[in-house]
PATOR-56389 format. One record per residue: residue number from 1; residue in three letters; x, y, z of N, C-alpha, C in turn. Coordinates in nm, 2 decimals. Example, Ala and Ser with C-alpha at 12.3 -4.5 7.8 and 13.67 -1.06 7.14 Angstrom:
residues 2
1,ALA,1.32,-0.57,0.78,1.23,-0.45,0.78,1.32,-0.33,0.78
2,SER,1.28,-0.22,0.71,1.37,-0.11,0.71,1.29,0.00,0.79
This chain:
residues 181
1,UNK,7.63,6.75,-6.52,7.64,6.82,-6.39,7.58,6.96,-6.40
2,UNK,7.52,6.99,-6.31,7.48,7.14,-6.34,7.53,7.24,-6.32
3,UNK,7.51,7.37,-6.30,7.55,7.50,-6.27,7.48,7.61,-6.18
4,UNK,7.58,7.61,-6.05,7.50,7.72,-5.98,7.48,7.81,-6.07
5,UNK,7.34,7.93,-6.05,7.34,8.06,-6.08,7.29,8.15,-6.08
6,UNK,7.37,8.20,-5.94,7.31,8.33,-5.85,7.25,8.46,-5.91
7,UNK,7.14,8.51,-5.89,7.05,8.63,-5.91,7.05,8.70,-5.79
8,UNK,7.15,8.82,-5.78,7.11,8.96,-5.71,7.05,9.06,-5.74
9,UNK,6.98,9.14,-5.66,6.93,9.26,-5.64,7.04,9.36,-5.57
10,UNK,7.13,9.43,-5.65,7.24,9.49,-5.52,7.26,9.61,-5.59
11,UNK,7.30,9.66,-5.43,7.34,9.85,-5.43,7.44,9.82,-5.51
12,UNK,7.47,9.95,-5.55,7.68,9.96,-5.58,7.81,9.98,-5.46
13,UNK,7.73,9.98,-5.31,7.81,9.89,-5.22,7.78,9.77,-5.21
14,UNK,7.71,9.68,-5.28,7.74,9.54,-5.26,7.63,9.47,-5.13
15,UNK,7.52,9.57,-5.12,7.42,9.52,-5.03,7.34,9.41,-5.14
16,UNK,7.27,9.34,-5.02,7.20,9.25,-5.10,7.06,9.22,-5.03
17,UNK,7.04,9.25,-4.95,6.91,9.26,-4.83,6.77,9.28,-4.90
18,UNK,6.66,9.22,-4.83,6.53,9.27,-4.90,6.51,9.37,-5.02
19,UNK,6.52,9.33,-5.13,6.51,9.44,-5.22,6.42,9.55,-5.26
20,UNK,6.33,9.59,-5.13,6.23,9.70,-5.13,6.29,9.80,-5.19
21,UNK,6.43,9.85,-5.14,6.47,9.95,-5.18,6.46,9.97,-5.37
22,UNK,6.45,9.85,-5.42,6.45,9.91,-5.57,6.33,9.92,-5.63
23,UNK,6.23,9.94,-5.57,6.07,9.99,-5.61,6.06,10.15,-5.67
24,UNK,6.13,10.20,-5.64,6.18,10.37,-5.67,6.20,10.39,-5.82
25,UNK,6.33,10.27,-5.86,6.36,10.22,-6.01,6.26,10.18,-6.07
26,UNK,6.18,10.12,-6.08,6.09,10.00,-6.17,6.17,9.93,-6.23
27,UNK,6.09,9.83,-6.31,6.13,9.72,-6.35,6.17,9.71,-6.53
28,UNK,6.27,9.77,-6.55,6.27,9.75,-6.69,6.23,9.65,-6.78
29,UNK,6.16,9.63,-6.89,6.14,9.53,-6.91,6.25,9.44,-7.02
30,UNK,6.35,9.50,-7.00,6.43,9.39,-7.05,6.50,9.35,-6.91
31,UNK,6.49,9.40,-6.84,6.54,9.28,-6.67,6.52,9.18,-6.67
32,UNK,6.37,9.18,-6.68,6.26,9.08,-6.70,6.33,9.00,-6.84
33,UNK,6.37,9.04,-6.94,6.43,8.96,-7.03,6.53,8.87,-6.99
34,UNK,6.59,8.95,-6.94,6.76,8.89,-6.87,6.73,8.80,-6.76
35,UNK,6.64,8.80,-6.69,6.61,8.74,-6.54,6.58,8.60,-6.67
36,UNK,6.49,8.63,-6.69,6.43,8.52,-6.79,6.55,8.42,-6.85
37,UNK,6.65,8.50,-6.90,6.75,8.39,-6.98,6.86,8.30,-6.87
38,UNK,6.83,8.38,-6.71,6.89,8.31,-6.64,6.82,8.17,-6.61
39,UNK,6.71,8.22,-6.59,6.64,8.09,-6.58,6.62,7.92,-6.64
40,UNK,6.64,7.99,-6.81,6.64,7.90,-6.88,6.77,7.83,-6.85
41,UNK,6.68,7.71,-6.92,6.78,7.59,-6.90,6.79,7.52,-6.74
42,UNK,6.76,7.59,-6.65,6.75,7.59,-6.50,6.62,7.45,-6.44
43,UNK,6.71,7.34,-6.39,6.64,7.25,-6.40,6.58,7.22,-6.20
44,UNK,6.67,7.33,-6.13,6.60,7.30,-6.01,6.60,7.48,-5.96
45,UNK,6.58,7.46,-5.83,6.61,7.62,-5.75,6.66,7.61,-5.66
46,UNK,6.75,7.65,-5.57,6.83,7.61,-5.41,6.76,7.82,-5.36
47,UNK,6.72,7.73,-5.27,6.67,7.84,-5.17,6.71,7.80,-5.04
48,UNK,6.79,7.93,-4.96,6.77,7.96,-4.80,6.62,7.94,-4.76
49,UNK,6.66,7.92,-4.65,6.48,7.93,-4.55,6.46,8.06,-4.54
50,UNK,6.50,8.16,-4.55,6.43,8.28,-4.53,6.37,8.29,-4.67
51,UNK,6.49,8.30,-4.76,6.39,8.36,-4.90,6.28,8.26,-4.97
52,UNK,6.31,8.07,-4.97,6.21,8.04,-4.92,6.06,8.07,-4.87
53,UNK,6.05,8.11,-4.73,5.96,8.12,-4.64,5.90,8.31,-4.73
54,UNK,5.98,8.37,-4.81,5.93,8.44,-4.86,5.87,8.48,-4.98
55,UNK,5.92,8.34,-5.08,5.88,8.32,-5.20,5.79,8.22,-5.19
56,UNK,5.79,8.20,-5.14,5.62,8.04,-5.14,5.53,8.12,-5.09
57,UNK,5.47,8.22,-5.00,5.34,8.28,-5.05,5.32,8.35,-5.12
58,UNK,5.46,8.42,-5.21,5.44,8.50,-5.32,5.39,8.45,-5.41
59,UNK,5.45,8.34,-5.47,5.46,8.25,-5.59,5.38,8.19,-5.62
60,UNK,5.35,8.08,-5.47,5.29,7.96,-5.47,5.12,7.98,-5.54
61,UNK,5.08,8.10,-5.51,4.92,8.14,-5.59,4.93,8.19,-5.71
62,UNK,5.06,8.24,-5.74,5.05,8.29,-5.91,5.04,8.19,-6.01
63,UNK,4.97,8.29,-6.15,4.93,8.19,-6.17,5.06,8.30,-6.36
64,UNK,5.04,8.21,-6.46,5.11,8.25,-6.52,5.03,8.37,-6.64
65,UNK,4.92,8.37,-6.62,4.85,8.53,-6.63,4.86,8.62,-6.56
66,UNK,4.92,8.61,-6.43,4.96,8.68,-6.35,5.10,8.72,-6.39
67,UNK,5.21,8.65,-6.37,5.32,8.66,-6.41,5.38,8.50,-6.47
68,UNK,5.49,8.55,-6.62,5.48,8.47,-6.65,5.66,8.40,-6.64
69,UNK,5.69,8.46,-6.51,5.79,8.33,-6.39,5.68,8.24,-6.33
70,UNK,5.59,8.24,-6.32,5.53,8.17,-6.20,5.54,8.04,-6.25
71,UNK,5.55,7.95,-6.36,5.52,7.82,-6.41,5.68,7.76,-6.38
72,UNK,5.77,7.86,-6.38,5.93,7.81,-6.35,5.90,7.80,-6.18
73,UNK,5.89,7.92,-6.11,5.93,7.88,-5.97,5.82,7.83,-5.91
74,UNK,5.68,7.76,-5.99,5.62,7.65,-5.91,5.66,7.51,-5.97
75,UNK,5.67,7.49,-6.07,5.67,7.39,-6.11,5.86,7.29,-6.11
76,UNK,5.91,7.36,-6.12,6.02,7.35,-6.08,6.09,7.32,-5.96
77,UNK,6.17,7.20,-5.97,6.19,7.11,-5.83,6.33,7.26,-5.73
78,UNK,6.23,7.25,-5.59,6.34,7.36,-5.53,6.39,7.28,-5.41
79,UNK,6.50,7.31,-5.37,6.59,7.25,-5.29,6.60,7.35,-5.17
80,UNK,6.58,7.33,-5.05,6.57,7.41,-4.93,6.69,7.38,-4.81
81,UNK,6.79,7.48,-4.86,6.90,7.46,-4.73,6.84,7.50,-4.63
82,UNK,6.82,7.42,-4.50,6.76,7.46,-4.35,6.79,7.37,-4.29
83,UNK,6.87,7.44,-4.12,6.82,7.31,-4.03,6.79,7.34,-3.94
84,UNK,6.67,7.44,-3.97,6.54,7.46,-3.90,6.36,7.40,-3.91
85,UNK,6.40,7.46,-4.05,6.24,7.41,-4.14,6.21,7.24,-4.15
86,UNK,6.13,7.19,-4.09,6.07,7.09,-4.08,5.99,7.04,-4.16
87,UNK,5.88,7.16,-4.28,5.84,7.07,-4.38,5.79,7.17,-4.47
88,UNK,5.77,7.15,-4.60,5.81,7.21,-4.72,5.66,7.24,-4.74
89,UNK,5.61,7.34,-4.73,5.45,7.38,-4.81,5.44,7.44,-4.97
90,UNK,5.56,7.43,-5.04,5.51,7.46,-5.16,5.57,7.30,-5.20
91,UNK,5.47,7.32,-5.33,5.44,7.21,-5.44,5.62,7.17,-5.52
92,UNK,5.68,7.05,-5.50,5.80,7.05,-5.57,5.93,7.08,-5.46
93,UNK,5.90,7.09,-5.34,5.99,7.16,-5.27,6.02,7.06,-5.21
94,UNK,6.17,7.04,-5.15,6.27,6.91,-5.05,6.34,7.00,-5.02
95,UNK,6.37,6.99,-4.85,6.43,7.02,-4.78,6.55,6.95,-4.74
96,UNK,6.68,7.00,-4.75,6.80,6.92,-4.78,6.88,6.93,-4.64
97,UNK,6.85,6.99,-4.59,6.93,7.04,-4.41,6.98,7.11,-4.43
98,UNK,7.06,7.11,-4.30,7.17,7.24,-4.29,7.24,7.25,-4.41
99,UNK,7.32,7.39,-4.45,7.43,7.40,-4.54,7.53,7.31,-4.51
100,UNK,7.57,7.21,-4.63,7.67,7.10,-4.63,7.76,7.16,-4.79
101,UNK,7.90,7.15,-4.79,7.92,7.16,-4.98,7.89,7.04,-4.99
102,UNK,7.90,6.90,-4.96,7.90,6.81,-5.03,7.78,6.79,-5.06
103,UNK,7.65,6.83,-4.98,7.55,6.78,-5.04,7.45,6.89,-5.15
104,UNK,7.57,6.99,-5.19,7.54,7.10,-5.26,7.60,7.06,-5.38
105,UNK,7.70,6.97,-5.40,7.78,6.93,-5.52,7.68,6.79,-5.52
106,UNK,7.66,6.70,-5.43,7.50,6.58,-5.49,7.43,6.65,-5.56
107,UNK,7.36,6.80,-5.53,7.31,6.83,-5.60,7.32,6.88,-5.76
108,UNK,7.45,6.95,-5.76,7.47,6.99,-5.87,7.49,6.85,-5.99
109,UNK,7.58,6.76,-5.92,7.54,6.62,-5.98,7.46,6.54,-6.05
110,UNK,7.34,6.59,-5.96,7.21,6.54,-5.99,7.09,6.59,-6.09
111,UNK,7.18,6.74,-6.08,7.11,6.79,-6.17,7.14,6.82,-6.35
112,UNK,7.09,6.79,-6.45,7.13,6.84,-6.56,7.11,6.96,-6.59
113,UNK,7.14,7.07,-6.60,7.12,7.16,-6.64,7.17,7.27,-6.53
114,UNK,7.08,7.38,-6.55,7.12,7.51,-6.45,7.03,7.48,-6.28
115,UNK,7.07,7.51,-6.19,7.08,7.56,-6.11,7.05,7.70,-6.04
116,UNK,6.91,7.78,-6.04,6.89,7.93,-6.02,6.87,7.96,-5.84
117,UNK,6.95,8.06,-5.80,6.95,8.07,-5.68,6.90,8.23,-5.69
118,UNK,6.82,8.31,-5.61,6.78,8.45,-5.57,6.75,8.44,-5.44
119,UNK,6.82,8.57,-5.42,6.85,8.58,-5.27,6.93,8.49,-5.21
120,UNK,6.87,8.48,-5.07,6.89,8.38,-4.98,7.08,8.41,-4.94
121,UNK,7.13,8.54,-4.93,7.24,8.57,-4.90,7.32,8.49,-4.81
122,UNK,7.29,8.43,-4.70,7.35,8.39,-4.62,7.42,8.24,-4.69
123,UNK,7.29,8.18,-4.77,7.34,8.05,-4.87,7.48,8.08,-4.96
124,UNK,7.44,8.22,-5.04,7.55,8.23,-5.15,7.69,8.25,-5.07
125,UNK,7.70,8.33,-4.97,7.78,8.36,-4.96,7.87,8.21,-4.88
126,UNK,7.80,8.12,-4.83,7.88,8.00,-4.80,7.90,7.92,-4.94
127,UNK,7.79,7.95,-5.04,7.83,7.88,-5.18,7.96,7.96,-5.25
128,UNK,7.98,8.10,-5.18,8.11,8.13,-5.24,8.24,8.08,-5.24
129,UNK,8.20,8.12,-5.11,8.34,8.06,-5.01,8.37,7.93,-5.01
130,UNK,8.25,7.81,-5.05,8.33,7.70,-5.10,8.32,7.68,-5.24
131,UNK,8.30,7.81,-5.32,8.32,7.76,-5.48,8.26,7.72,-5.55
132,UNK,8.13,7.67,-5.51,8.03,7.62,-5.58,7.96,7.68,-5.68
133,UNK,7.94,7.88,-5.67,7.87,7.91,-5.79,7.99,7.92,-5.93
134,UNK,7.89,7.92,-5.99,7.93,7.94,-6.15,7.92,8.04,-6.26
135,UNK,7.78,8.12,-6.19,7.77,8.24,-6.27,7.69,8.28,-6.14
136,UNK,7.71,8.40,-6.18,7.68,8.56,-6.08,7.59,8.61,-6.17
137,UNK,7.47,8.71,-6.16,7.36,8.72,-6.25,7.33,8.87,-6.12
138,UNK,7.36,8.98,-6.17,7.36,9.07,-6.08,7.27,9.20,-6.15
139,UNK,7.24,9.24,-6.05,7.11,9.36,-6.13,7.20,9.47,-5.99
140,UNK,7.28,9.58,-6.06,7.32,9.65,-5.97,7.24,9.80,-6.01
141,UNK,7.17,9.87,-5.85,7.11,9.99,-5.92,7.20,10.12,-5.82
142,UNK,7.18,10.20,-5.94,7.25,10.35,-5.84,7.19,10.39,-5.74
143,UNK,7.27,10.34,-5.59,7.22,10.37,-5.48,7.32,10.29,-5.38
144,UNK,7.33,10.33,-5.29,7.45,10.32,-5.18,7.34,10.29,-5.07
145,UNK,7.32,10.18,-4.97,7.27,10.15,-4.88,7.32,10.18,-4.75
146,UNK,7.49,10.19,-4.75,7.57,10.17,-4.61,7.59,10.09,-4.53
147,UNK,7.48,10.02,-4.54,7.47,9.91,-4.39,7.34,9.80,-4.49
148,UNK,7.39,9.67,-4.42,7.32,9.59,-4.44,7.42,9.50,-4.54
149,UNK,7.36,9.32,-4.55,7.45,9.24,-4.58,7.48,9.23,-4.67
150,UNK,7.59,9.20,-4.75,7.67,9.19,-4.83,7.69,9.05,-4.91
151,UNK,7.72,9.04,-5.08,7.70,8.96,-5.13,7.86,8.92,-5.14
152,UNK,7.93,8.96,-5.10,8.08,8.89,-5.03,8.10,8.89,-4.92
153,UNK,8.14,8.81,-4.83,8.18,8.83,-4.71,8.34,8.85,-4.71
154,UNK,8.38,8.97,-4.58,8.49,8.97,-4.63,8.61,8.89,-4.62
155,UNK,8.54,8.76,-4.53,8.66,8.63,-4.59,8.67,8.58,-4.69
156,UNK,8.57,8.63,-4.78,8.57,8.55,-4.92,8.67,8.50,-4.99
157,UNK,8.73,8.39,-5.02,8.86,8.35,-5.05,8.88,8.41,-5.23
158,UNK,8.94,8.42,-5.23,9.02,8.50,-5.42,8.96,8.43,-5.49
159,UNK,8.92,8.48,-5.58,8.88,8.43,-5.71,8.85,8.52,-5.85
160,UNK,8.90,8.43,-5.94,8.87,8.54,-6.07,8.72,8.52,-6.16
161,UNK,8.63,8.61,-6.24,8.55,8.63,-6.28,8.56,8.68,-6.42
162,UNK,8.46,8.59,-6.51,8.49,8.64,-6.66,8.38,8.75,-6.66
163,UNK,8.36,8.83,-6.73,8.24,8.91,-6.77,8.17,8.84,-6.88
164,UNK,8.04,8.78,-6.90,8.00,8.77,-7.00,7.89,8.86,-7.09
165,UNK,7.82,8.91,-6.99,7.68,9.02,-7.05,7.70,9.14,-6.96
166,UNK,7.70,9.24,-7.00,7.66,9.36,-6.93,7.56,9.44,-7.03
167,UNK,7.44,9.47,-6.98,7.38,9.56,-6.97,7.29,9.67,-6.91
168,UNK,7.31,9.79,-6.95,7.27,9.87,-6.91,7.11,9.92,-6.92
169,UNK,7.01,9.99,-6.86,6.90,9.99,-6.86,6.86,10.14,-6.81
170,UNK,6.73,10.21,-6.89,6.68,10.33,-6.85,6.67,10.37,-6.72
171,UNK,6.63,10.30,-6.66,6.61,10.28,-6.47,6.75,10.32,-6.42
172,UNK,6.86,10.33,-6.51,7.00,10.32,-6.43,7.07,10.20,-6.38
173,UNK,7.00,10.10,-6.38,7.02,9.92,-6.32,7.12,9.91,-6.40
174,UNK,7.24,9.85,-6.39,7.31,9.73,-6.46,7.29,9.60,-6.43
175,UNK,7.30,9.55,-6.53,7.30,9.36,-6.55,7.44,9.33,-6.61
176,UNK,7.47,9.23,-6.49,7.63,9.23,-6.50,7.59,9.06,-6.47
177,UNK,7.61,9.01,-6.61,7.66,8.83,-6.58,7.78,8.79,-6.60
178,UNK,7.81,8.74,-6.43,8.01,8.67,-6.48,8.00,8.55,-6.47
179,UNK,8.07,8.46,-6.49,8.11,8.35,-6.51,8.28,8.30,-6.45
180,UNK,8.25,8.20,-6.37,8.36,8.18,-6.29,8.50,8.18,-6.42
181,UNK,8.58,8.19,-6.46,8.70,8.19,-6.46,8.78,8.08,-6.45
């Protein structure tokens, strides 16, 4: 059975929106380490249609001289919650319909290994609320947004979280991985 495992970009209020804002920071290169170890082991990808529709012309031309995620998020089978999107233009990609839990637990079923999700807020946060993730994989940087969406919503039903990794980074960024509880 596999394991959700959500990658944020978020303020320290808990925004989660386009992450332009953290261009200011740069990119530590041990982020890039840690992003990395989420990955591993990660045998599919569940994407929203937005982040989707914004990671396939990023990706879909890199090549792994360019960067060396690109051979994970092309080659790697991605799963597209939509029930809008009508047909999949990157390589390895199925569109699953609308958000369902049960056909988000076929998946996890189906999958051995990890399960990597980025972005795609509107997904996680129904993957919260019905329980489905497993690990949280958060890059929090010093900065307060105000407004804009949130990687809880505030019905989010209770739940407890283990800490597994925290670290800290020159940039000011924390990397905070929990693990459901």
């Amino acid at each position: 059975m596999g394991t959700i495992r959500v990658h944020e970009f978020m303020s320290l209020d808990g925004v989660i929106d386009a992450p332009t804002w953290t261009f200011e920071y740069g990119f530590d290169p041990r982020m890039g380490q840690a992003l990395a170890g989420t990955m591993t082991g990660c045998q599919g990808i569940l994407l929203g249609r937005t982040t989707y529709e914004m990671f396939e012309p990023a990706w879909s031309v890199r090549t792994v001289e360019e960067d060396p995620g690109a051979p994970f998020f092309n080659d790697t089978t991605k799963y597209v919650v939509s029930s809008t999107l009508e047909r999949a233009t990157w390589r390895n990609s199925t569109i699953v319909g609308p958000y369902d839990p049960a056909t988000i637990t076929g998946i996890k079923d189906s999958v051995d290994g990890g399960i990597y999700v980025s972005g795609s807020g509107t997904l996680v946060r129904a993957l919260l609320a019905d329980g489905l993730v497993d690990e949280l994989h958060l890059c929090v940087y010093p900065v307060t947004r105000g407004k804009g969406p949130r990687l809880f919503a505030t019905d989010t039903p209770q739940g407890k979280w283990s800490l597994a990794t925290c670290e800290s980074y020159d940039n000011g960024v924390l990397y905070l991985n929990y693990r459901l509880a």
